[in-house]
Residue, then its C-alpha position, 0 to 999 in steps of 0.5 A: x355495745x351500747x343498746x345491748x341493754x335496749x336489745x336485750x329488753x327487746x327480746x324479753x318484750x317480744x310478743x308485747x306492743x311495741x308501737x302502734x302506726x296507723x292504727x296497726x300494734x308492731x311488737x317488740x320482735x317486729x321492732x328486732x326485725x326491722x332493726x336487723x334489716x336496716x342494719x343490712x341497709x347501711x352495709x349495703x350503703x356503706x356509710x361509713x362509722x360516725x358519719x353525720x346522717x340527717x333522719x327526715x322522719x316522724x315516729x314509725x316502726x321504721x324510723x324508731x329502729x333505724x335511728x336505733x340502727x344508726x346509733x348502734x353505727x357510731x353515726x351523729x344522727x340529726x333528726x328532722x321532720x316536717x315542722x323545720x321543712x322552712x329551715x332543712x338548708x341551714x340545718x343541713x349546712x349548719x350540721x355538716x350532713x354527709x347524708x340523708x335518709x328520708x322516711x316518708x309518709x308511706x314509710x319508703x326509704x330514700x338515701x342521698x349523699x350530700x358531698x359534705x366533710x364534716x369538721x367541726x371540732x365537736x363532730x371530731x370529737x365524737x368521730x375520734x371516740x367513735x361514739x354516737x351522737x344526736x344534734x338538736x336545733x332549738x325551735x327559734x322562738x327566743x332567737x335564732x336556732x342553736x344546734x346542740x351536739x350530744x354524745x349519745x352514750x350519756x343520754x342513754x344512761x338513765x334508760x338502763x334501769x327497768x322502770x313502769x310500762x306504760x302506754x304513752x302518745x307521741x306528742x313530742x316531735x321526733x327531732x325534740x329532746x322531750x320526743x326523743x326521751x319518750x321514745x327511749x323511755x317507752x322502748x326501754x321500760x317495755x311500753x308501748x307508744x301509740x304514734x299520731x301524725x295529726x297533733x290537733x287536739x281532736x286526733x290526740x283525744x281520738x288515739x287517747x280514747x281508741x288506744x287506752x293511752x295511759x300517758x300524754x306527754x305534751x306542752x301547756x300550749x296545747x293543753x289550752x287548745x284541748x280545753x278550748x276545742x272541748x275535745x276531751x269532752x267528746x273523747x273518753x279520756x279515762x285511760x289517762x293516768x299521768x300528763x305531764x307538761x313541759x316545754x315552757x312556763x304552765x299558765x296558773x289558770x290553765x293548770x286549774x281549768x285542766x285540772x277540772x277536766x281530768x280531775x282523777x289525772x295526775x299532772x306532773x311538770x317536766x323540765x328539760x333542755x336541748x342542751x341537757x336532757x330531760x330530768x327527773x321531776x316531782x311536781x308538789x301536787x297536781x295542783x301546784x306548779x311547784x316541782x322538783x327537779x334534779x335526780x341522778x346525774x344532775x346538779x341545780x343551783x339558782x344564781x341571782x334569781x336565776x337556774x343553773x344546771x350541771x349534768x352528766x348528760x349535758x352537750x358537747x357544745x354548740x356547733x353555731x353558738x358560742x358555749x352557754x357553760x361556766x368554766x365549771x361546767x354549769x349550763x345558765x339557763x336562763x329561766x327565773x326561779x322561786x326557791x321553797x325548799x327542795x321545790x322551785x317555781x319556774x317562772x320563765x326566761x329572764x328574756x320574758x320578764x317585762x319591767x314595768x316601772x321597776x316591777x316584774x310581770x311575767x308574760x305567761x302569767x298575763x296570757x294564762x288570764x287572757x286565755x282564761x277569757x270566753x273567745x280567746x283562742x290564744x294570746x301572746x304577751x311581750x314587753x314593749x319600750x315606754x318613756x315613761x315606765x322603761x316597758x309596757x306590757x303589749x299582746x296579740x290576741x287570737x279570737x273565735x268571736x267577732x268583736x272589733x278591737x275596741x269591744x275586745x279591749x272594753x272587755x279585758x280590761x272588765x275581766x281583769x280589773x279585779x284579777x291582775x294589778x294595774x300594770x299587768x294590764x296590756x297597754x298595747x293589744x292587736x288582735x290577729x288571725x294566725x296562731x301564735x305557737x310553733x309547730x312544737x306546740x310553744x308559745x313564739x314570743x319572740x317572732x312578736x317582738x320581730x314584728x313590732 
């Protein structure tokens, strides 16, 4: 069976915390418990073995086992939650969904059937294996949102030996790659995750101090937007152990500036896909964004200043987009690398490059000084056509003082004079009200470059 492994764990934590929802510790046997009972569900509503069932949830006691229950099913699970609520109808559709279960806030169950038959080639693969799987759609900040389907067994893989326990917050979402490896690390290593349904900065420093978190797995977004909030100097932060960060390029001056705050913290980049997993990393210090990537299962290489990536772990495939793979199996990922030895230095996508008269800016390196600045909330950076330079380098600003543009652009110029060359100056700023991070805690560069 393929969560025997995840079982047997189980049984051996049984009295340990397994999570904790709403401030209430669940153990691993009522974890067991709850297994068993949603096994009986889906007898009683006879979905059939490797049906493609959407799972509408947050992280709870309930959906934790029954994503468990449904992959011990063979079903091709397609989490959902409520950050992707605008787009449920094209992913459902996208997907092929034959049902629907849907947890809601109060952890009541409702079950739906779509009338839908899966086809598509990548679903009958799994479906003639009889092997579970997972579907993940991208944020759809750099385009459209692209639907990776998985086998569920590779994933599974690396969970299988024991490692450190560990009492980790569940910053990343329920339908993401990163909260998805976070949930099957902490079950399987006997940890516990302490669930938070508000990501702000002020509720995450709150369960930290209130539940002795030891791990916050999250983005450089939000570690921003703890820093400006002050919230981890309200909060006793002190059970922290390890942060690590993901998701996208970690800004230098952000890096410093949380390094200041949780100077006994240990800060560790992570890197991963939707198309591949998440790999094991080592960053070169807490002060470095340097890190090595790679372990069991995973091949690397860099193509023209680009990284490739093969692993034992990578998708079936898109099942609306054409396969990102060489005919040799490796996955072109798009992100712009230094090479040092066994470490590298993601710079970001080759899509967030701006040229500027034939030299490079790298838009998170600008936001990263425009966050650096009193008042600035949150900035995202794009390049823009010029005549004469090919591109210019062109940001919306997000501010908590009162200034008009003018003053603002005064000022940043100021401040960055004597911190950035010339040309990383941006020509063209906006100042704006909303915020520029999806409910994923991303930069969203590219719904800028859709509005100019």
């Amino acid at each position: 069976m393929s969560l025997g492994f995840l079982f047997d764990g189980f049984r051996d934590f049984a009295e340990k915390d397994a999570l904790v929802w709403r401030d209430r510790a669940f153990s691993y046997a009522d974890l067991s418990a709850s297994v068993e009972r949603w096994r009986g569900f889906l007898a009683e509503k006879g979905l059939p073995r490797g049906s493609v069932t959407a799972l509408e949830a947050d992280f709870s006691p309930s959906a934790a086992a029954l994503l468990l229950a449904l992959v011990e099913s063979g079903a091709i699970v397609v989490p959902l939650t409520e950050s992707v609520r605008p787009k449920k109808s094209e992913f459902l559709e996208t997907a092929e969904v034959e049902a629907v279960i849907e947890i809601d806030a109060e952890d009541r169950a409702s079950f739906s059937l779509t009338g839908r038959k899966a086809r598509h080639p990548l679903i009958m693969t799994l479906k003639d294996q009889g092997h579970p799987g997972v579907v993940l759609f991208s944020s759809g900040s750099t385009g459209a949102s692209k639907a990776a389907i998985h086998d569920f067994l590779p994933l599974l893989d690396k969970f299988r030996v024991r490692r450190m326990a560990k009492r980790t917050i569940s910053f990343l979402l329920f339908d993401h790659i990163g909260g998805l490896n976070t949930l099957l690390y902490t079950l399987s290593n006997g940890g516990c995750l302490v669930t938070v349904s508000d990501r702000s900065p002020e509720a995450v420093a709150a369960a930290i101090e209130r539940f002795r978190v030891e791990v916050l797995p999250t983005s450089p977004t939000f570690l921003n937007l703890l820093l400006l909030s002050e919230a981890g100097l309200r909060h006793d932060l002190s059970s922290l152990t390890l942060v690590t960060y993901g998701t996208e390029v970690m800004p230098e001056t952000t890096l410093s500036r949380i390094r200041e705050l949780l100077p006994a913290v240990r800060l560790q980049q992570t890197y991963g896909l939707s198309e591949i997993g998440i790999m094991r990393s080592k960053s070169r210090s807490s002060d470095s964004l340097w890190v090595k990537i790679g372990g069991e299962g995973f091949e690397t290489r860099v193509v023209n200043g680009l990284l490739e990536i093969k692993a034992r772990s990578a998708m079936l495939g898109y099942l609306n987009a054409e396969s990102p793979f060489t005919e040799d199996g490796w996955l072109k990922t798009g992100d712009a690398v230094l090479v040092d030895g066994e470490y590298m230095r993601i710079l970001g996508r080759k899509t967030d490059i701006i040229n500027v008269g034939g030299m490079k800016v790298y838009a998170a390196d600008v936001e990263g000084q425009l966050q650096a600045m009193e008042g600035v909330e949150d900035a995202a950076v794009t390049g823009i056509p010029n005549a004469i330079t090919g591109q210019m380098v062109s940001a919306r600003v997000k501010l908590s003082t009162a200034e008009t543009l003018p003053e603002f652009r005064k000022r940043m110029r100021a401040f960055l004079k004597d911190r950035v060359p010339a040309h990383h100056i941006p020509q063209k700023v906006e100042l704006i009200d909303k915020n520029l991070h999806s409910g994923r805690f991303k930069k969203m560069r590219r719904v800028v470059n859709e509005e100019e």
